[in-house]
N, C-alpha and C positions, 0 to 999 in steps of 0.2 A: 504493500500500500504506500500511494507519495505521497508525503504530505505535504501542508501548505505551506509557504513561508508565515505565516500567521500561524501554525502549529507549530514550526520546528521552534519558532521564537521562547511561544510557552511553552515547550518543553523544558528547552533550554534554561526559563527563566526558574522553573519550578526547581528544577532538581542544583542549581546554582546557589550557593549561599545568598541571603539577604543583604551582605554588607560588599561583595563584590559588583562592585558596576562592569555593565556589559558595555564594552561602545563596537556598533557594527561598524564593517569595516564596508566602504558603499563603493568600492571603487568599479566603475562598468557596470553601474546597475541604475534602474529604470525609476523615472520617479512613481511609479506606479509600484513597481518591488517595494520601494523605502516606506510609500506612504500605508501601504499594507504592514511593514512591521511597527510603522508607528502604532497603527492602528492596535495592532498586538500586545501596545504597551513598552516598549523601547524609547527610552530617554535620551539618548547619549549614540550619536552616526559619527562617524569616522570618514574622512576621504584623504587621499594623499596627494591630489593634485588642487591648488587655485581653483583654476579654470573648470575641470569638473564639478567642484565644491561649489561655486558659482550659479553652474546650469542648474546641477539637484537642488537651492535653499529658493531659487528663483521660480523653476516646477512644482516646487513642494506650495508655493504659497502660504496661507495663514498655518500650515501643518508645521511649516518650519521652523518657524519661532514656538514650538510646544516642546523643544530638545534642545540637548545642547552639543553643539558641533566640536570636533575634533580635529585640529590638523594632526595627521599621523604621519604623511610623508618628508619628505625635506624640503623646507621653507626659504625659496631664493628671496634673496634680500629686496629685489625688484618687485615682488608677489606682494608684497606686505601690507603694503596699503589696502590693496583689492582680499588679502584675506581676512583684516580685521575687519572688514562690513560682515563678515560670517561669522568667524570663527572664535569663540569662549574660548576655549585654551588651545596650546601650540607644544605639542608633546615632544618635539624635538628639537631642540636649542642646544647647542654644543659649542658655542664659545662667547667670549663677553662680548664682542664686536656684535653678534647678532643679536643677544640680548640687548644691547645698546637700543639698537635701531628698530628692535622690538617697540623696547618702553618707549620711545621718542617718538614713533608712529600713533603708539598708542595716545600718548597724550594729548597729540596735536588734534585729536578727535574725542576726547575727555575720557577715555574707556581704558577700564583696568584690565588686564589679559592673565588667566591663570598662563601657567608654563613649567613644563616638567626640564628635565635635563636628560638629553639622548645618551644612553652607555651603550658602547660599542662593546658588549662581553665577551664579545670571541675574538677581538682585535684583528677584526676581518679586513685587509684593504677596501675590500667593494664595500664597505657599510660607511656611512656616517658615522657622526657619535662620537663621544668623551672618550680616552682610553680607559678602562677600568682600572682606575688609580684614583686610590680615597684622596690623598692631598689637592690633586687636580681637581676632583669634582667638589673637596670643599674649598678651591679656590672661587670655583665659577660659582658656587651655592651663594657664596658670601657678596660676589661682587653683583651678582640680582638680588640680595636681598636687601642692596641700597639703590635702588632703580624706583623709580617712583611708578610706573605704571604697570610693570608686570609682577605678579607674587608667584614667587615658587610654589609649586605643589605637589611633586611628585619626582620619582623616576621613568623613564622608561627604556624598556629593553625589546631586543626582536631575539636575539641568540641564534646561532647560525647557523643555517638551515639542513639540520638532516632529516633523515627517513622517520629518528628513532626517538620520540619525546623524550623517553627518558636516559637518553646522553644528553639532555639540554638540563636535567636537575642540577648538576654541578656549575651552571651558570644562572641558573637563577637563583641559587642560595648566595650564591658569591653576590650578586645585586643584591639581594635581600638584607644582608649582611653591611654594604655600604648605604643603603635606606635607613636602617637603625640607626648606624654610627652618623647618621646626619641630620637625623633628624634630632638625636639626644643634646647639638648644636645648639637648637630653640633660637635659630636666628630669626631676626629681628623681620617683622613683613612677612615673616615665610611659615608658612603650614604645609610641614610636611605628612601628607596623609593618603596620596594615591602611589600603589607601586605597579607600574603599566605593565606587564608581560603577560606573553601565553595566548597564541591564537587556535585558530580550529583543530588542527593536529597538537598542541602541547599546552590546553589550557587549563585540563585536569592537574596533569602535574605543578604546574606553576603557582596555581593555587597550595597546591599542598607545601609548595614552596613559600609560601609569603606575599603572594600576586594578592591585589583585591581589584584588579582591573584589567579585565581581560578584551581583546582585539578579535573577534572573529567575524568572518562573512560567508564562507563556503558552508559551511553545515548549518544556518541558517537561510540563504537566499537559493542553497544550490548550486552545483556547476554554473559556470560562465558559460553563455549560449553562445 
């Protein structure tokens, strides 16, 4: 039996702890797919392009402002302006230059921007992201927590992609591990309280790791048509 994306959602939602947020992941998908899992109960879409993020908040109409958007890909510095008319938080931020120009966009238009900090945990060339090095990412924590328009609030991680979820446990303890030690920080402006990892293939694990924010779209909306 298929089920619908409005079923797989509740599925999804039910057997998911209460205190982990779900944010789908909407990338290539129809504002008709979205506005169905809205419908379903989903708070929290994901996109990793501008310009897609753009068309979907624009289709979705008055539906789109009942969630809160996500940047989850990587944020060109030229985007910024056209993503903060969308986008509540910016899950990838990986150096001060771009928090800079974060918060300095942000305010020139009066709006606060939550923003995680990207760790690169597998110290992949092809990825973005922090290296995972605690002094590093509490340099960069410290130097957005004196930014006037963006507040810290989380990590986030992708971890590097295999077959087998659970080789990805030993790197999402390891993020879990630097989430604690930064958050025990209590810097100033900053609420550290979301920790982003774990999508459709490894979000069971990541949870049992320390994730309260999980990234999925395939087992939710379906193959890509």
């Amino acid at each position: 039996m298929i089920m619908s994306i409005y079923e797989n959602y509740r599925k999804l939602r039910e057997e998911t702890a209460d205190d982990v947020t779900i944010v789908l992941a909407c990338k290539k998908r129809t504002a008709e797919e979205v506005a169905e899992v809205i419908e379903a109960g989903a708070s929290d879409l994901g996109e990793n392009y501008v310009q897609e993020g753009e068309k979907l908040f624009d289709a979705l109409g008055d539906k789109a402002r009942h969630v809160r958007w996500h940047m989850i890909g990587a944020l060109q510095k030229n985007k910024i302006n056209k993503a903060l008319r969308i986008f509540d938080t910016v899950q990838t931020v990986h150096s001060a230059e771009q928090a800079d120009a974060i918060s300095l966009r942000a305010g020139n238009i009066g709006k606060t921007v939550s923003v995680f900090i990207e760790v690169n945990i597998g110290e992949e060339s092809s990825k973005a992201g922090m290296p995972p090095e605690y002094d590093t990412l509490k340099s960069l924590a410290e130097h957005i927590s004196g930014l006037e328009h963006i507040r810290l609030q989380g990590l986030m991680t992708m971890g590097p992609f295999w077959g087998d979820a659970e080789a990805l446990r030993p790197y999402f303890r390891k993020t879990k591990e630097m989430f604690d030690r930064l958050e025990k920080l209590h810097l100033p402006d900053t609420e550290m309280k979301y920790l982003s990892m774990g999508m459709s293939d490894s979000y069971r694990v990541a949870i049992e790791e320390g994730s309260n924010m999980i990234r999925v779209g395939t087992m939710v909306f379906g193959a890509r048509g």
